[in-house]
py3Dmol code that shows the C-alpha trace and the ligand (Angstrom):
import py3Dmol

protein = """\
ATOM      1  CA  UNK A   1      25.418  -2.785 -17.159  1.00  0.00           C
ATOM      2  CA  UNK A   2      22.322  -0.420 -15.735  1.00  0.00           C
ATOM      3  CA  UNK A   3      20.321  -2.797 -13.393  1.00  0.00           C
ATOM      4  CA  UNK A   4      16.620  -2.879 -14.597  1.00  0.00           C
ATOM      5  CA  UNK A   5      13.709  -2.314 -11.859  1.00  0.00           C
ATOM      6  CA  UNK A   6       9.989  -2.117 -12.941  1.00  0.00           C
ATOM      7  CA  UNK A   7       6.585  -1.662 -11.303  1.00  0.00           C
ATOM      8  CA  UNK A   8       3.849  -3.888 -13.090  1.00  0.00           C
ATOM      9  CA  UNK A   9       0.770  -2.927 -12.714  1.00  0.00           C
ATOM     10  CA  UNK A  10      -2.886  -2.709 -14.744  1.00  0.00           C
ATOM     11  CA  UNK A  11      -3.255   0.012 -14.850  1.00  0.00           C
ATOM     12  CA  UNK A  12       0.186   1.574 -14.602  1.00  0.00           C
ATOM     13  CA  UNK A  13       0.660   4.748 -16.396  1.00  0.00           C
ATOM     14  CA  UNK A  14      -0.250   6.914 -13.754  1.00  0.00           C
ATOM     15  CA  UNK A  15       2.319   5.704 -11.255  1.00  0.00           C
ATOM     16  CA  UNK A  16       4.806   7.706  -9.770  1.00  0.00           C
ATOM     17  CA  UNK A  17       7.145   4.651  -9.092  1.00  0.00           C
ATOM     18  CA  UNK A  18       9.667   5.217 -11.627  1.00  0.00           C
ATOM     19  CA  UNK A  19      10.020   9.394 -10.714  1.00  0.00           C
ATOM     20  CA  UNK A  20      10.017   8.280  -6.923  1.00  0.00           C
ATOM     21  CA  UNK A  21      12.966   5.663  -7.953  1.00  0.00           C
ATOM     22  CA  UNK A  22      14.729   7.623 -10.569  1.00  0.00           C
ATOM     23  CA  UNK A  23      15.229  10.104  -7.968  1.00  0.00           C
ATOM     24  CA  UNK A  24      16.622   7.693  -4.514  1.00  0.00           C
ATOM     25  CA  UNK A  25      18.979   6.080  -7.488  1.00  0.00           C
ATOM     26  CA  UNK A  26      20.114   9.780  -7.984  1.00  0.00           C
ATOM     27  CA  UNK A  27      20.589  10.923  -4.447  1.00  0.00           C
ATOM     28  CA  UNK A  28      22.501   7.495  -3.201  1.00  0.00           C
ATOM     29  CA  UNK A  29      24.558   7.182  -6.582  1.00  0.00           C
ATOM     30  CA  UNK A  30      23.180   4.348  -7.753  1.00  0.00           C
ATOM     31  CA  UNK A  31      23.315   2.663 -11.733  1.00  0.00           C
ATOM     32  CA  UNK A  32      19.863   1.575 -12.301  1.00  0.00           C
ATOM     33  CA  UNK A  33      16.863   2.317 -14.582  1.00  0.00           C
ATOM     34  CA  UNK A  34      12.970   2.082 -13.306  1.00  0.00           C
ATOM     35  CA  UNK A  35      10.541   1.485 -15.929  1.00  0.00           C
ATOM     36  CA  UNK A  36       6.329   1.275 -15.790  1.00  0.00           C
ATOM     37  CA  UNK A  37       5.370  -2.012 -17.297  1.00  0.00           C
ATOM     38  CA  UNK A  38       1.803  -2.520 -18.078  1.00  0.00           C
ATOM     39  CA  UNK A  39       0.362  -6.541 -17.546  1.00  0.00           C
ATOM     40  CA  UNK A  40      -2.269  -7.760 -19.307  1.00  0.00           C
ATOM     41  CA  UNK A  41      -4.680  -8.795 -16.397  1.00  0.00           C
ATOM     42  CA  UNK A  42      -4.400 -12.481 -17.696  1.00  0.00           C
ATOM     43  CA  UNK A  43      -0.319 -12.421 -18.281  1.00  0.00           C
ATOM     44  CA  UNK A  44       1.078 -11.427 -15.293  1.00  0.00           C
ATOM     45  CA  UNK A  45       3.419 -14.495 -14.796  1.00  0.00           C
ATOM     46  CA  UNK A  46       4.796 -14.405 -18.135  1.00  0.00           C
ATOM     47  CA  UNK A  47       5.717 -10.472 -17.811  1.00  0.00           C
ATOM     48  CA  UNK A  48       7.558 -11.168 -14.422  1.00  0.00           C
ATOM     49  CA  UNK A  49       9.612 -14.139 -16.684  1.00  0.00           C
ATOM     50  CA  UNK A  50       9.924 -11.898 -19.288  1.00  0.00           C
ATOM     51  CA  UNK A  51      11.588  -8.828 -17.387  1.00  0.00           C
ATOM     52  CA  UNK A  52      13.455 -11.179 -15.248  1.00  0.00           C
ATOM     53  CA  UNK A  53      15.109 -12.842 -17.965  1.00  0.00           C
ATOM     54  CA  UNK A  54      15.391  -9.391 -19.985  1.00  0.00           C
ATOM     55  CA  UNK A  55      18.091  -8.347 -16.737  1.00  0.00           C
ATOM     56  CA  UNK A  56      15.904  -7.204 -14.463  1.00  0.00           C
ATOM     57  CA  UNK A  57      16.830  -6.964 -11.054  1.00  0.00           C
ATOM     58  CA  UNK A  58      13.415  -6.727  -9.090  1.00  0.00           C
ATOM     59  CA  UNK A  59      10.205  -4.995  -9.389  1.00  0.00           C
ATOM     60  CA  UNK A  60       7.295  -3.649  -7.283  1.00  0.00           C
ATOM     61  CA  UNK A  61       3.521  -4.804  -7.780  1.00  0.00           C
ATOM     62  CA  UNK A  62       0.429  -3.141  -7.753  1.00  0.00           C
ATOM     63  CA  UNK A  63      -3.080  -3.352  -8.555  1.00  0.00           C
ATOM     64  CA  UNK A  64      -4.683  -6.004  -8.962  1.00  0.00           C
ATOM     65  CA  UNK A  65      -1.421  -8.289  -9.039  1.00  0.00           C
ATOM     66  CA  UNK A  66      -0.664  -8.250  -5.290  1.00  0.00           C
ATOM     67  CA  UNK A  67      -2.257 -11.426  -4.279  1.00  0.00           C
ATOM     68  CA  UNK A  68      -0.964 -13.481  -7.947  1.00  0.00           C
ATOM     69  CA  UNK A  69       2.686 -11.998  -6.704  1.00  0.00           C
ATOM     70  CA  UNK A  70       2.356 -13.896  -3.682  1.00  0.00           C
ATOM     71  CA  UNK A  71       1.290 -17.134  -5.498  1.00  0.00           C
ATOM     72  CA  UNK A  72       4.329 -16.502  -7.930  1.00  0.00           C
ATOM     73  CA  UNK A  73       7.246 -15.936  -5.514  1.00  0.00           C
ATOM     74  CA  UNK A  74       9.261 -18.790  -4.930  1.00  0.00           C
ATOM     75  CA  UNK A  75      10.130 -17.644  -0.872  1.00  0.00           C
ATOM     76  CA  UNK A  76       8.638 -14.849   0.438  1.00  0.00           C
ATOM     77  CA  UNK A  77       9.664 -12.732   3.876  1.00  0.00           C
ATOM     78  CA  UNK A  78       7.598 -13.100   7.337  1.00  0.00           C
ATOM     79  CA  UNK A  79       5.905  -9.932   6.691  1.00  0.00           C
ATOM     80  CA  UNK A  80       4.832 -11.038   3.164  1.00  0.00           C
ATOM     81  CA  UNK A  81       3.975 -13.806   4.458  1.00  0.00           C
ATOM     82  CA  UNK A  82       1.547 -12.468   6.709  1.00  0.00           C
ATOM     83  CA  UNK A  83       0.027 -10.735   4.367  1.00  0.00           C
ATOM     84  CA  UNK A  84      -0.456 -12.872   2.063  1.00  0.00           C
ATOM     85  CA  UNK A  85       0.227 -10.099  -0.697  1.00  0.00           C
ATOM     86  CA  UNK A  86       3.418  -8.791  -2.262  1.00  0.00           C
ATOM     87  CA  UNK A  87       3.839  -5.935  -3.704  1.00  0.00           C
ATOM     88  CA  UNK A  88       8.687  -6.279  -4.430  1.00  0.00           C
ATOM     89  CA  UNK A  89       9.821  -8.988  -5.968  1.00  0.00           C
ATOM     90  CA  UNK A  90      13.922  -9.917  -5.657  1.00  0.00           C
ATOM     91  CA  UNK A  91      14.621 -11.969  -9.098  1.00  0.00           C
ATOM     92  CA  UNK A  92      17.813 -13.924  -7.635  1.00  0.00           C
ATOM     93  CA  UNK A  93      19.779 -16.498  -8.792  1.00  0.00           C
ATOM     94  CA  UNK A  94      17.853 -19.184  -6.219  1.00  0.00           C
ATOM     95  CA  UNK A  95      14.107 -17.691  -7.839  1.00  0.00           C
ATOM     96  CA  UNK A  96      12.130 -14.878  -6.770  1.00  0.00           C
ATOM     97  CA  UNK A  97      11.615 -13.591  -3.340  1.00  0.00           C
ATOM     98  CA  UNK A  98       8.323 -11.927  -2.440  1.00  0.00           C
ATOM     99  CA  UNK A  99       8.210  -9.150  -0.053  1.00  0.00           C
ATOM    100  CA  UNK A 100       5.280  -6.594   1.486  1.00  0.00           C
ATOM    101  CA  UNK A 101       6.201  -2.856   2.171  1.00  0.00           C
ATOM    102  CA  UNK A 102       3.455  -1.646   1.848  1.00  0.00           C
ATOM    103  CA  UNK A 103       2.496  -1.634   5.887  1.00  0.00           C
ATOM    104  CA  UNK A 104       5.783  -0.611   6.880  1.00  0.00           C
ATOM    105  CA  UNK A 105       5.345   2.406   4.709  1.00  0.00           C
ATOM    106  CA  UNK A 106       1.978   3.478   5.800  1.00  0.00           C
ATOM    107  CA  UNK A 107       3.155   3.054   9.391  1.00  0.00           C
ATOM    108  CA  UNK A 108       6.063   5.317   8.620  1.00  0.00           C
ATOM    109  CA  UNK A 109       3.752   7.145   6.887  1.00  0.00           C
ATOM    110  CA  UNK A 110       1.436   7.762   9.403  1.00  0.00           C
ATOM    111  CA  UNK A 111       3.724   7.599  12.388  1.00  0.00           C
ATOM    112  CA  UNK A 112       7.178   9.570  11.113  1.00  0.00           C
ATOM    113  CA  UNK A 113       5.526  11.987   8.398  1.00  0.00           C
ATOM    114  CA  UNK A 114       2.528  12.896  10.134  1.00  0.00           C
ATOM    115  CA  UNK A 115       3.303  12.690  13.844  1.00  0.00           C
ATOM    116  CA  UNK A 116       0.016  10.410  14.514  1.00  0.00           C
ATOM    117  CA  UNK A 117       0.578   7.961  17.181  1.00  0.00           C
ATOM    118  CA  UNK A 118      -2.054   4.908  16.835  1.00  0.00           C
ATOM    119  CA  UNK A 119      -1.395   3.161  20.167  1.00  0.00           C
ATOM    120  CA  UNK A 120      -4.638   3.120  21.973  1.00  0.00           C
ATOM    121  CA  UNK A 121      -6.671   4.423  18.395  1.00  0.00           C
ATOM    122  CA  UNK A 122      -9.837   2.934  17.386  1.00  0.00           C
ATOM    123  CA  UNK A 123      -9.123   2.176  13.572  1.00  0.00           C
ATOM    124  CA  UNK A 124     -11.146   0.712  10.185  1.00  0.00           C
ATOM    125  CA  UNK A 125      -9.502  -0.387   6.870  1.00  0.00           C
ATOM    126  CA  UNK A 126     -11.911   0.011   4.733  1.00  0.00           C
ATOM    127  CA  UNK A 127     -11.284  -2.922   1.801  1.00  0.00           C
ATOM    128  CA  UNK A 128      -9.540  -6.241   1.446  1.00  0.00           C
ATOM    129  CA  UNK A 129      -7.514  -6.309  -1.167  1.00  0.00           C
ATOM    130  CA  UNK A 130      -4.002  -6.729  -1.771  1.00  0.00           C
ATOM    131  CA  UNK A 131      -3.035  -3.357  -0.120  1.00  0.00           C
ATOM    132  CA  UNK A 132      -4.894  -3.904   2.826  1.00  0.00           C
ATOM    133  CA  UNK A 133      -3.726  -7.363   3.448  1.00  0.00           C
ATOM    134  CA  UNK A 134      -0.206  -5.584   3.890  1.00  0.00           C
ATOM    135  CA  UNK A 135      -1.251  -3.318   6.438  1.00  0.00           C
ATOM    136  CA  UNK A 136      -2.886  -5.158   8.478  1.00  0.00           C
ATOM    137  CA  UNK A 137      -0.359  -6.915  10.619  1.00  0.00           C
ATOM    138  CA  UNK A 138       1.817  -3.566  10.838  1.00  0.00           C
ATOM    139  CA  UNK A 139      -1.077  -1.326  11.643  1.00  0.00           C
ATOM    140  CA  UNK A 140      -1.689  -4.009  14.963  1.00  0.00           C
ATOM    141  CA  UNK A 141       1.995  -3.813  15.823  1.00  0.00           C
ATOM    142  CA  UNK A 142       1.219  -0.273  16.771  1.00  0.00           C
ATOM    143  CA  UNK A 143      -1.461  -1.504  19.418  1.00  0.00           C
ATOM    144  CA  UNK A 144      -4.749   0.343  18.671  1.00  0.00           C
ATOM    145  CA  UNK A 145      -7.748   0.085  20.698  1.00  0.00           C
ATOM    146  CA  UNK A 146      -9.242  -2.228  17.650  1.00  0.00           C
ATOM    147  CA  UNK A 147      -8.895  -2.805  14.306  1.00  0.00           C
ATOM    148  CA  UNK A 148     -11.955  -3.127  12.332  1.00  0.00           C
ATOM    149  CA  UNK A 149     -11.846  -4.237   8.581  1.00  0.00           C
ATOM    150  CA  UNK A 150     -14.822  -3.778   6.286  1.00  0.00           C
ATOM    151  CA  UNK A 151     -15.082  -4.178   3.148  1.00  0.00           C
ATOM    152  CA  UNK A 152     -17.992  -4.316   0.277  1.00  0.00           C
ATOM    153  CA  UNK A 153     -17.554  -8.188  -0.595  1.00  0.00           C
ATOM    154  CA  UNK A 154     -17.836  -9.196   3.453  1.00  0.00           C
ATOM    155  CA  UNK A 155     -16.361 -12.343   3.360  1.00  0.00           C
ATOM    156  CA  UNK A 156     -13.435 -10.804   2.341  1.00  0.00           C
ATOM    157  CA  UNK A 157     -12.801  -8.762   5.244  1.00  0.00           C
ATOM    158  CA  UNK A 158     -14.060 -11.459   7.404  1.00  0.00           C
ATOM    159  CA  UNK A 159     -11.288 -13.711   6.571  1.00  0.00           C
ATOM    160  CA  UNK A 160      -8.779 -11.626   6.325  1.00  0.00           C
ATOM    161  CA  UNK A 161      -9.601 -10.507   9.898  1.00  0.00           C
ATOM    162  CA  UNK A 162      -9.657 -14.022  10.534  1.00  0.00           C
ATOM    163  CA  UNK A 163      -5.770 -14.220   9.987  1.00  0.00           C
ATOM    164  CA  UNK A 164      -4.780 -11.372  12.650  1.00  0.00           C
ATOM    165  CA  UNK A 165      -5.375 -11.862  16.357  1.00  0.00           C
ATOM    166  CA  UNK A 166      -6.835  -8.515  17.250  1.00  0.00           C
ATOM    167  CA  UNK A 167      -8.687  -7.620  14.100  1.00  0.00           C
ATOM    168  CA  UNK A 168     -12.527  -8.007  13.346  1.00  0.00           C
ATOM    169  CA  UNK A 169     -14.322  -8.171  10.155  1.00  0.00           C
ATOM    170  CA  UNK A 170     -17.129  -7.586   7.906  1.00  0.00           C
ATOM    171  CA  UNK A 171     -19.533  -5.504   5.624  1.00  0.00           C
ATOM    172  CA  UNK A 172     -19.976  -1.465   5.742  1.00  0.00           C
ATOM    173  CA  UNK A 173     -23.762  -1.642   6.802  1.00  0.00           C
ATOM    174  CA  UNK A 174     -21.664  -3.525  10.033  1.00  0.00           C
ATOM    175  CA  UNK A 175     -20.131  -0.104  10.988  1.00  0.00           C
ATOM    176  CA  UNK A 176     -23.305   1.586  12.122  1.00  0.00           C
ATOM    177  CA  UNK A 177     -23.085   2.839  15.152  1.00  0.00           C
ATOM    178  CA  UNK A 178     -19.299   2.869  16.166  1.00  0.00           C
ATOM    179  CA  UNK A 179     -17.206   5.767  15.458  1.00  0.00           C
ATOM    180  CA  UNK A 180     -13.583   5.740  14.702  1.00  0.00           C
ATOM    181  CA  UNK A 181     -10.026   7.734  15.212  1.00  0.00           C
ATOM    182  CA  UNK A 182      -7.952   6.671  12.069  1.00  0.00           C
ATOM    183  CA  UNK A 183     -10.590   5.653   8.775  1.00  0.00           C
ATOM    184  CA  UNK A 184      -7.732   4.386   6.426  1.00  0.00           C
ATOM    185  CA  UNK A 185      -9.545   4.033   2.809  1.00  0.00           C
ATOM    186  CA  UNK A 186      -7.514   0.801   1.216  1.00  0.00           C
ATOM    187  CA  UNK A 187     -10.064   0.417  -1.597  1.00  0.00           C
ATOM    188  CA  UNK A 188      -9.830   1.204  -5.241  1.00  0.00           C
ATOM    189  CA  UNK A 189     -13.237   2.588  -5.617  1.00  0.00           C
ATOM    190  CA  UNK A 190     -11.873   6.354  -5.743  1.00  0.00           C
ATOM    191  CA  UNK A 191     -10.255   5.490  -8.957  1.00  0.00           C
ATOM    192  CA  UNK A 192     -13.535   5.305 -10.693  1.00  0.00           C
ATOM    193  CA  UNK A 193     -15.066   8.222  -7.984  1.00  0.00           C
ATOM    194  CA  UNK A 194     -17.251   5.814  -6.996  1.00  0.00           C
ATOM    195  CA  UNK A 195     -18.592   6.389  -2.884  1.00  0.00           C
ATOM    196  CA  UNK A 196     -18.457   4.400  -0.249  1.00  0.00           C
ATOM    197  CA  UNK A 197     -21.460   3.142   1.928  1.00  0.00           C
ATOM    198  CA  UNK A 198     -20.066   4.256   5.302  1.00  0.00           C
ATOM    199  CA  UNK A 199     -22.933   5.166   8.389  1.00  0.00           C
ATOM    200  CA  UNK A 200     -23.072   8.980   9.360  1.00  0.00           C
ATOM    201  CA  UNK A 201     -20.786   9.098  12.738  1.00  0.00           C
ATOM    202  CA  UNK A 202     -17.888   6.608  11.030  1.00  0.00           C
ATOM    203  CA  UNK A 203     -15.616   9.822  11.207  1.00  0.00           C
ATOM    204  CA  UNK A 204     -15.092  10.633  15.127  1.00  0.00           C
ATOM    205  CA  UNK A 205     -14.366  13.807  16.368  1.00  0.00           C
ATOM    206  CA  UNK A 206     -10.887  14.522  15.981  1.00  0.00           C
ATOM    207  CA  UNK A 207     -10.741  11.774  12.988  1.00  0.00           C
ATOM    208  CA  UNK A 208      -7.863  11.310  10.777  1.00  0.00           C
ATOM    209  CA  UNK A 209      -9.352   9.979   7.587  1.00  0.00           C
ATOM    210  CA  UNK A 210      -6.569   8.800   5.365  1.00  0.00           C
ATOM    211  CA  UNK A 211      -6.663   7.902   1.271  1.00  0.00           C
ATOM    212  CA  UNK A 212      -4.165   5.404  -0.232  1.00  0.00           C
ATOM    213  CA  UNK A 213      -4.970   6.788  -3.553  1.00  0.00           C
ATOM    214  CA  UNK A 214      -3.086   9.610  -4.468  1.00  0.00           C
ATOM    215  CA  UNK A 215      -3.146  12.392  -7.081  1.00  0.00           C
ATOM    216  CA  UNK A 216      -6.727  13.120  -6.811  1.00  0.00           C
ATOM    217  CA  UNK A 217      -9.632  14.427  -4.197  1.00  0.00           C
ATOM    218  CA  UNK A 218     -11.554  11.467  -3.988  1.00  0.00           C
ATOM    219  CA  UNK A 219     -15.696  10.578  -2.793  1.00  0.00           C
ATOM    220  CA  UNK A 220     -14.645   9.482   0.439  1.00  0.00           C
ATOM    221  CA  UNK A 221     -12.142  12.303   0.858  1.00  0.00           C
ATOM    222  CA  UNK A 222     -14.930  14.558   0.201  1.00  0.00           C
ATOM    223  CA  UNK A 223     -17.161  12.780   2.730  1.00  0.00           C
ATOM    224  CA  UNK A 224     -14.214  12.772   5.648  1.00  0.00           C
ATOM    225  CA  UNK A 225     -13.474  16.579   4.937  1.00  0.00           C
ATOM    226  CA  UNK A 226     -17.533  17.366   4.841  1.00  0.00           C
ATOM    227  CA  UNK A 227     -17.377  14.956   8.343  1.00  0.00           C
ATOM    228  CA  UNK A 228     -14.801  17.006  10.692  1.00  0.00           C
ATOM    229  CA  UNK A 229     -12.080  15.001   9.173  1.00  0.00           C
ATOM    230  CA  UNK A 230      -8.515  15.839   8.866  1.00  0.00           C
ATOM    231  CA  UNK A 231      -7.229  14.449   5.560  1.00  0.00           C
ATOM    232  CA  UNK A 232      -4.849  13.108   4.080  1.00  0.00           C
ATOM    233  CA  UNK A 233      -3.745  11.055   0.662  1.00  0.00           C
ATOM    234  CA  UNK A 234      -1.015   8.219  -0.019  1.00  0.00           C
ATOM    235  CA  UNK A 235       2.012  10.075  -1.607  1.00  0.00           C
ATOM    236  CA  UNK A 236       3.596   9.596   1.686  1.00  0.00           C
ATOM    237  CA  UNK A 237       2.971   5.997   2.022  1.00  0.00           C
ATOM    238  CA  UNK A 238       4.315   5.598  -1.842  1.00  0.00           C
ATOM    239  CA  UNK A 239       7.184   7.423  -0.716  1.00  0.00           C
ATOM    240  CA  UNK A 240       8.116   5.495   2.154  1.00  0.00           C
ATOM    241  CA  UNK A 241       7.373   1.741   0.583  1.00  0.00           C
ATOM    242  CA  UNK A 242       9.170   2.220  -2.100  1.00  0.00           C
ATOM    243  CA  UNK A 243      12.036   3.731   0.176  1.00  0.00           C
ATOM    244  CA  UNK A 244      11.928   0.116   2.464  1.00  0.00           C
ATOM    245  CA  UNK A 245      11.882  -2.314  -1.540  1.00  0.00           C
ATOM    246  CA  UNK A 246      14.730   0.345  -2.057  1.00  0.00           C
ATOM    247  CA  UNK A 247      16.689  -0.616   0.837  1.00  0.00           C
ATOM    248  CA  UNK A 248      16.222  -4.438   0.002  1.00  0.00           C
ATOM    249  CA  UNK A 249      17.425  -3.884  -3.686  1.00  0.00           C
ATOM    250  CA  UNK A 250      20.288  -1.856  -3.454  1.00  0.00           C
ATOM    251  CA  UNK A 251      21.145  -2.282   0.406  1.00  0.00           C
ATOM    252  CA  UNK A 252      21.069   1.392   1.134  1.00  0.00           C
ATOM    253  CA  UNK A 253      17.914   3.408   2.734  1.00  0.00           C
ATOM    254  CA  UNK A 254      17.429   6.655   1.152  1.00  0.00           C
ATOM    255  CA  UNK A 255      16.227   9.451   2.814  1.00  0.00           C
ATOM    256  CA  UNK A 256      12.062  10.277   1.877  1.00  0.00           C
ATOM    257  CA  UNK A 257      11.596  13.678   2.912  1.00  0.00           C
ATOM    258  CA  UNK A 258      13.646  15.716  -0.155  1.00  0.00           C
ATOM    259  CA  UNK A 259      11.814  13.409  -2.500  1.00  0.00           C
ATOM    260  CA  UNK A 260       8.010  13.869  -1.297  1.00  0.00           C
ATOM    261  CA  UNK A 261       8.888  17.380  -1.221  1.00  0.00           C
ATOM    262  CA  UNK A 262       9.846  17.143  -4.675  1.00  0.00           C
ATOM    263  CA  UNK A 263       6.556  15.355  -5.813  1.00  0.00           C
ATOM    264  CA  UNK A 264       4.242  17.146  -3.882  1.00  0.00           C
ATOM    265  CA  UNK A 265       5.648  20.457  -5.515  1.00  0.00           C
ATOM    266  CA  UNK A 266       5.697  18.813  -9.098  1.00  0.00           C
TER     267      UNK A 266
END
"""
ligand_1 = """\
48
NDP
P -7.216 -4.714 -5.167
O -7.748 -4.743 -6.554
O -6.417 -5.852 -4.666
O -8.447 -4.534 -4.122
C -9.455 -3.596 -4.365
C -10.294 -3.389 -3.120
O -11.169 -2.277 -3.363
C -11.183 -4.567 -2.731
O -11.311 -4.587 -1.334
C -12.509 -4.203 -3.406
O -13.643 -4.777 -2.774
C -12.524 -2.719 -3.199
N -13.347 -1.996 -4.173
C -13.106 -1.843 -5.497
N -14.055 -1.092 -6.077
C -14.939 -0.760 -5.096
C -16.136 0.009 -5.066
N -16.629 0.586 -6.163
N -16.751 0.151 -3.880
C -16.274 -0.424 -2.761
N -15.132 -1.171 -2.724
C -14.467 -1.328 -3.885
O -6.396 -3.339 -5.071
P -5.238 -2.982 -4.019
O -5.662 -3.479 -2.700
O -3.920 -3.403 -4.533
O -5.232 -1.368 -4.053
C -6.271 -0.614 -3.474
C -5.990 0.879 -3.560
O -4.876 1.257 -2.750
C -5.650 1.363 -4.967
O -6.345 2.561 -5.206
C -4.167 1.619 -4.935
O -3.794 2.642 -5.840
C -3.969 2.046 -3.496
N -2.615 1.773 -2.990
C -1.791 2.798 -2.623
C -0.532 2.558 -2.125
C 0.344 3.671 -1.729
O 1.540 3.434 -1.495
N -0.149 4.879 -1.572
C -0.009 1.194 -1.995
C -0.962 0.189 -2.376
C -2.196 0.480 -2.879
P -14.190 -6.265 -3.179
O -13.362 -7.237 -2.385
O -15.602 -6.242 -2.794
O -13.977 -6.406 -4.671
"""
view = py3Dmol.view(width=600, height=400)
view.addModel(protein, "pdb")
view.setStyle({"model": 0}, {"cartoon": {"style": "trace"}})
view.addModel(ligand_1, "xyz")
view.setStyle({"model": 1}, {"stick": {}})
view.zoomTo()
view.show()
């Protein structure tokens, strides 16, 4: 029987999960299907049980499920727990296990696909969500200068920073004044083009500004490119998460690069 994978999600139908699947399961050979499953924002839990018992194998999370994923597993790895988000679940016969790829695949992202080192970079993740919780750990494995987090509830980013030795915390009126190398935009305000608060000078000279959103030239993107700002959008980091839940699912990395090709010229 074809092993079932999903990505749940509210709202889903724009993901590019199931093309970004659909083609590693052709490349390494594999039998499985990847479907887009849309949650109600109340019934997560009871669409997990409901694809798990319907045969599925495992899924991947997104927004704004992260953080209920992590409640839900039943173990979860050291990087998920870290995070305190999940975005792959692995429905086994001893429950679910909760992972986080997401930081792994921006690093590899950032790192591999676009040849920026961050050792020694002075860097802000801007929200505090599920998707930044992920990347928070991995981006401080690298070892930049700092690692600022700001985000429009405060508190949020406070605690969060909280968690990591070597991260700080707080609002965007916070930021004015300092200047950064890497701006990585983890919020979801560009999928309702709404702007973000950031001080003029955020964007350094020489500033990679960097949009997990993809698909679309978003308000901040705007304001980086109008700032000096090289740019550039999340495909790659889609890519390369999806490639690490891959690997845990099926046991076998597949290789990104033909497939972000392939998207970016679809
Ligand atoms: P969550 O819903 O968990 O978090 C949303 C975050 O965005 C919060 O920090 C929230 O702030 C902030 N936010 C929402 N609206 C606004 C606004 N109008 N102005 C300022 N801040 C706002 O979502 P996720 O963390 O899961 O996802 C965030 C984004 O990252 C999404 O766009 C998603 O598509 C993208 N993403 C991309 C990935 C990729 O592989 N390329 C992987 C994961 C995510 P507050 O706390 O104040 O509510």
């Amino acid at each position: 029987m074809t092993d079932r994978y999903a990505v749940l999600g509210n709202p889903v139908a724009h993901s590019k999960s199931p093309r970004i699947h659909t083609l590693f399961a052709i490349q390494t050979g594999q039998d499985m299907h990847y479907e887009a499953i849309l949650a109600p924002l109340t019934g997560f839990a009871a669409v997990v049980g409901e694809f798990a018992a319907a045969a599925g194998r495992g899924a991947n999370v997104t927004v704004p499920f992260k953080e209920e994923a992590f409640r839900l597993a039943d173990r979860l790895t050291p990087r998920a727990q870290a995070a305190g988000a999940v975005n792959t679940l692995v429905f086994a016969e001893n429950g679910i296990l909760g992972d986080n790829t997401d930081g792994a695949g921006l690093v590899r992202d950032l790192t591999s696909n676009l040849g920026l080192a961050l050792r020694g970079r002075r860097v802000l993740l801007l929200g505090a969500g599920g998707a930044a919780r992920g990347v928070v750990g991995p981006l401080l494995e690298e070892k930049p200068a700092s690692l600022v987090i700001a985000n429009r509830t405060a508190e949020r980013a406070q605690r969060l920073a909280e968690a990591f030795a070597g991260a700080s915390g707080g609002g965007f009126a916070e930021l004015a004044g300092r200047s950064f190398d890497l701006v990585i935009n983890a919020t979801s305000a560009g999928l309702v083009d709404a702007a973000l608060p950031l001080p003029a000078g955020t964007f350094a000279g020489g500033c990679v500004a960097y949009e997990m959103m993809y698909g679309r030239i978003t308000p901040f993107l705007v304001m980086a490119q109008e700032a000096g700002a090289t740019i550039a959008d999340g495909l790659g980091m889609l890519v390369e998460q999806a490639a690490e839940a891959f690997l845990l699912w099926r046991g076998i990395r597949p290789q990104t690069g033909p497939v972000l090709a392939q998207l970016r010229q679809e």
